[in-house]
N, C-alpha and C positions, 0 to 999 in steps of 0.2 A: 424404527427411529426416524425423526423427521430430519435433522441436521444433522452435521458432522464438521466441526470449524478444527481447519489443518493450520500451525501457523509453525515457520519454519525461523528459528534464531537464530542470533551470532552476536554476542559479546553485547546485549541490551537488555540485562537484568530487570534492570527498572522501568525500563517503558514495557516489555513485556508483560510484569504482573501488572501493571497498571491496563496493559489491554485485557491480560486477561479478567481484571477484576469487571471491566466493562463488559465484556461478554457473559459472565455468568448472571448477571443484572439481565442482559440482554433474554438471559435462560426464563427467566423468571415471569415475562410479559409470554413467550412461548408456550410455559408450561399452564400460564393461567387459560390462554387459547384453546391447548389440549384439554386442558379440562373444562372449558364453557361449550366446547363442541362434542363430548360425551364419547369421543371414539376409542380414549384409552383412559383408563385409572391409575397407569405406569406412572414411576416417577420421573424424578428431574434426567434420571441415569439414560431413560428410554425415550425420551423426547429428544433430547439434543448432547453430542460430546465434545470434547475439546480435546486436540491430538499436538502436541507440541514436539517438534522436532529440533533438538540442539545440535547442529552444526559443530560440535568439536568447540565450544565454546571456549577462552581463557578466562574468562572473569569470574568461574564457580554460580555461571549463569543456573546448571541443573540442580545442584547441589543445595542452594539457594531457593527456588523454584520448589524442589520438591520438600521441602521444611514448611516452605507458606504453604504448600494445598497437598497435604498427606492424602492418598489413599482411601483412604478409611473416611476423611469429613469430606473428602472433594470425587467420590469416584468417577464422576464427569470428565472427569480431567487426570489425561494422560501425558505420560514424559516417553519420549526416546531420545538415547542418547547416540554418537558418535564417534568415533575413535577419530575421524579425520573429516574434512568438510567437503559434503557430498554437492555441494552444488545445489541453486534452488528447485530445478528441476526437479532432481533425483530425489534430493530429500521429502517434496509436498508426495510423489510416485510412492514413497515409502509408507506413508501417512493414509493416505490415497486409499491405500490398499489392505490397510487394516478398518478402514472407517466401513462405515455400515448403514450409512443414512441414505436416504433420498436425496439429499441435496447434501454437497460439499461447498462448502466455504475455505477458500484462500484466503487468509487472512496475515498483512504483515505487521510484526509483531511492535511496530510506532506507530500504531493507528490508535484511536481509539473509536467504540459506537457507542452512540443513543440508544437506550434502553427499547425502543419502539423499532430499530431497522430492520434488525434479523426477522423478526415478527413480520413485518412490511412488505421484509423480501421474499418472505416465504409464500403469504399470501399471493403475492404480483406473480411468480413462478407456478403458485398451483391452479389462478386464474388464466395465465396462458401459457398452454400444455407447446406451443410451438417454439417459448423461450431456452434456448441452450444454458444463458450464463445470462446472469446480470450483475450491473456496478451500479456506483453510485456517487452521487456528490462528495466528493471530498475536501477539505477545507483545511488551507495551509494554516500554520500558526499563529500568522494575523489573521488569520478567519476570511482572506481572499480562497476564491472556487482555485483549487488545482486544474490546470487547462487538458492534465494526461487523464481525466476523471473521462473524459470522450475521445476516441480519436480513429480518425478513417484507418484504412490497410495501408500499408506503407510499398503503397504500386511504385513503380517506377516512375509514372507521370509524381503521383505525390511526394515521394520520398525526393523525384529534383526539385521542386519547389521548396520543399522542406529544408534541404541544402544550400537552396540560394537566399533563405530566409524571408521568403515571401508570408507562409503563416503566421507570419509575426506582423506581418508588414501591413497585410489582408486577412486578418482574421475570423472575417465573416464572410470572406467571400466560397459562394459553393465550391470553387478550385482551387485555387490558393489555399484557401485556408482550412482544405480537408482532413488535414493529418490531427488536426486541434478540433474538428468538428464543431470551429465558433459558430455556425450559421446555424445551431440548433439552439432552442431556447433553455433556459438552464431550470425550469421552474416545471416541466411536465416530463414525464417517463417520454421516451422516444429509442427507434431500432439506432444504434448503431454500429459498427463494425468492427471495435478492439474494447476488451472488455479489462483495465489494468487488475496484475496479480497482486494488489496491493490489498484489493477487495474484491473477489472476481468467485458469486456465488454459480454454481454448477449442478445441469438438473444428470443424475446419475446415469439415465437412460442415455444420453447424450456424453457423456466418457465412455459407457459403453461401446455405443458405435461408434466412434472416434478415434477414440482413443488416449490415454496419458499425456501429458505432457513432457515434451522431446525433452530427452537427454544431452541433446547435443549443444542444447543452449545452455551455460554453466552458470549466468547471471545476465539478466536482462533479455528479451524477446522472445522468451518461450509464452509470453502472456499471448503478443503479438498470433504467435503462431497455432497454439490452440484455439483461439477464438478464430482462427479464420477455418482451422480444419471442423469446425462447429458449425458455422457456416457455409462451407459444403457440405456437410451433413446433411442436410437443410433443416436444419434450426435459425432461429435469428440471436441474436445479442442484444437487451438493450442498455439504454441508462434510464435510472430511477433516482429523482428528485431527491432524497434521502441524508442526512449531510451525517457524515464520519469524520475525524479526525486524523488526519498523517502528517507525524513530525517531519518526517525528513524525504521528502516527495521529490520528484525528478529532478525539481527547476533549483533544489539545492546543492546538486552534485554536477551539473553541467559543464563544467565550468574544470576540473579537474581532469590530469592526463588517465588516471585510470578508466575512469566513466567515461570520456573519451571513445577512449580503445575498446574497453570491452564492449561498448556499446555498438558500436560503429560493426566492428567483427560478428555480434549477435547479428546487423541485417545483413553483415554479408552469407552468413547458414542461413538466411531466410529466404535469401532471393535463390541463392544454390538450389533450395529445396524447391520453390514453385515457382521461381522464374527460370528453370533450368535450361532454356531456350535462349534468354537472351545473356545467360551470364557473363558471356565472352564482353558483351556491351554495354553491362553493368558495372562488370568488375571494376572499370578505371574507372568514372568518377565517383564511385563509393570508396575506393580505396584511397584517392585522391582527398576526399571530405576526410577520412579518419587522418591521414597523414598532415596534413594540412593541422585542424581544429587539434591531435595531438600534439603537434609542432606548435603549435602556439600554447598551452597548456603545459609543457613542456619546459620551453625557454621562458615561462615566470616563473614556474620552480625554482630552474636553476638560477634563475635569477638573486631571487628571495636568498640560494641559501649564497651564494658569492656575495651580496651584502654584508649578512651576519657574516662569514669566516672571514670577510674583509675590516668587520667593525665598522661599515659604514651603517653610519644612525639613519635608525626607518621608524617611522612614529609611529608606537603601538595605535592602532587604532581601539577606540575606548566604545565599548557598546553604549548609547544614549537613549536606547530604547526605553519607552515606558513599559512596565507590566501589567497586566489586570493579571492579580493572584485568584484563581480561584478553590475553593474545599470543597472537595470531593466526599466527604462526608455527609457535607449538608444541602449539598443540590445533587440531582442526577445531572447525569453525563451529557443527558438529548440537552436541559436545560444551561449547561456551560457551554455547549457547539451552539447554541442558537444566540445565547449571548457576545460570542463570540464574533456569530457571523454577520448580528446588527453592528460590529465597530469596525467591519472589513474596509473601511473608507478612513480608519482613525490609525494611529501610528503606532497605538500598543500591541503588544503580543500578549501570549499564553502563556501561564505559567499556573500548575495545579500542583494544590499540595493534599497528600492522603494523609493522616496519622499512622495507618495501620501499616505503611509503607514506610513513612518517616521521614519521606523526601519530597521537593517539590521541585518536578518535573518542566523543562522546558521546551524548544524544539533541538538547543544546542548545550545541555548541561544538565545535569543532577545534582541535588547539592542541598544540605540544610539548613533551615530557614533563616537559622542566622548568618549564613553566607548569601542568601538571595537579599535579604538586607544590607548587606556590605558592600555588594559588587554591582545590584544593580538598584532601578527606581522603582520602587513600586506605585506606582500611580494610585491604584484602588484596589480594596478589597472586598472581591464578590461574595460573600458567605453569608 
């Protein structure tokens, strides 16, 4: 078996099948490979699989899931389920070690891909044998590049820079602005040094030596920390030109106390683990940054809800966004991300509707077509 795409849920039904509908498309360019290259007569089952793991979901995410792709029409595609939520780590660990392919694919379940990437990336990984992991272009919902799609090791020189918000400030500069890897161009494969779990394909020899992905990380920076144990391996990491889909990508949760916290906590088990030398002199101004950026995160909460229980009026704010609707029926997927990512300068968003799903999809809603006519603008309809 050539692939193995692990994707780990929690309470997103609907962009789920919607990813998975993209990746089985994605099957389909694979399988025509395998068979223009004569090395196997297997079918779809023996080429590539898809291993879903439901985190304990509440929404009847499995239940749901496993009515649309039974068994029997989809055996590609595998469900496990959860009694309690193992954390991302453990969960992909779980998946990990059932799968059976040559290459493993992380795949988060708000993504979607082009019918052409997995194909792409399989090739780029069997073309260079010294690749551990590769990522790829990702493209937020206005079809602007996601900046986690690259990004350096979060050393101590970069993670204070990062803290005092220089890679924002210097985006391209080679120091500054290492942790966002702007001084690489965005338009050729290039090595770099954090490969995100959002889409982070894995050549299996290379978990071998390495090893899993830490347990210790419950959400957020186990991506971090496998790609660098890859990297001493001596494998490299790169990024690949490739453009995929992620609704809800770092730069949308920044901003809140949980993301935050956990965030901040995941580098401090990183630096534990390989900066164990200097921890005593890391600890404070990391601790500092979470304390800080939670404390401000924090007292808008509380803010927000002492308005409301006070009845002081706060003016909803009215989303004004255009949408470009696109059907998923009647274009491919590569074809919607590329149209997408020529309006990355224009102010509308994404919004996909499937028939077979019923819904159409945004980066912050699901809802039926006569409430995307209600609630918001639809600009244009790509179909």
């Amino acid at each position: 078996m050539k692939l193995s795409v692990i994707i780990v849920s929690y309470n997103v039904k609907y962009y789920l099948d919607q990813c998975i509908r993209s990746v089985l498309r994605a099957f389909e360019v694979i399988q025509g490979d395998d068979a223009s290259s004569a090395s196997s007569s297997s079918g779809k089952k023996d080429v590539a699989e898809i291993i879903v793991v439901d985190n304990h979901s509440s929404d009847g995410s499995l239940e749901y899931l496993q009515r649309r792709y039974p068994r029997e029409a989809y055996p590609m595609v595998r469900f496990v389920g959860s009694n309690h939520n193992l954390g991302f780590a453990r969960a992909n660990n779980i998946a990990i070690r059932q799968s059976e392919a040559e290459y493993v694919l992380l795949l988060n379940p708000d993504t979607i891909v082009g019918e052409q990437v997995l194909s792409e990336c399989i090739r780029f990984m069997d073309a260079h044998p010294d690749a551990g992991a590769a990522g790829v272009r990702m493209l937020n919902a206005d079809g602007r590049w996601a900046m986690e799609s690259r990004r350096g090791l979060p050393t101590p020189m970069v993670s204070f820079f990062k803290m005092l918000g220089f890679c924002n400030r210097w985006p391209k500069h080679p120091l500054f602005g290492r942790y966002y890897m702007g001084f690489l161009p965005w338009d050729q494969p290039n090595r770099i040094e954090v490969v995100s779990g959002a889409f982070c394909m894995l050549r299996r020899k290379a978990l071998d030596r390495v090893g899993l992905l830490d347990e210790d990380f419950f959400m957020y920076g186990e991506d971090i920390d496998l790609s660098y144990r890859i990297l001493k391996g001596g494998y490299h990491n790169y990024f690949l030109p490739l453009d995929i889909l992620h609704y809800k990508g770092e730069s949308t949760q920044k901003s809140s106390f949980r993301y935050v916290h956990v965030f901040y906590e995941a580098m401090l088990i990183f630096f534990r683990k390989h900066y164990a030398g200097m921890s005593l002199l890391l600890s404070l101004p990391i601790r500092t940054a979470i304390y800080a950026s939670a404390s401000v995160a924090l007292v808008r909460m509380l803010m927000a809800r002492m308005r409301k229980s006070l009845g002081v009026f706060t003016p909803s704010v009215v989303d004004e966004s255009e949408y470009l609707l696109f059907d998923a029926d009647k274009m491919s997927y590569g074809e919607i991300l590329h149209q997408l990512s020529l309006r990355a300068d224009e102010p509308d968003k994404l919004a996909i509707y499937t028939r077979e799903i019923g819904k159409v999809i945004t980066e912050g809603d699901v809802m039926d077509m006569d409430e995307m006519h209600n609630i918001y603008k639809v600009r244009a309809y790509i179909i």
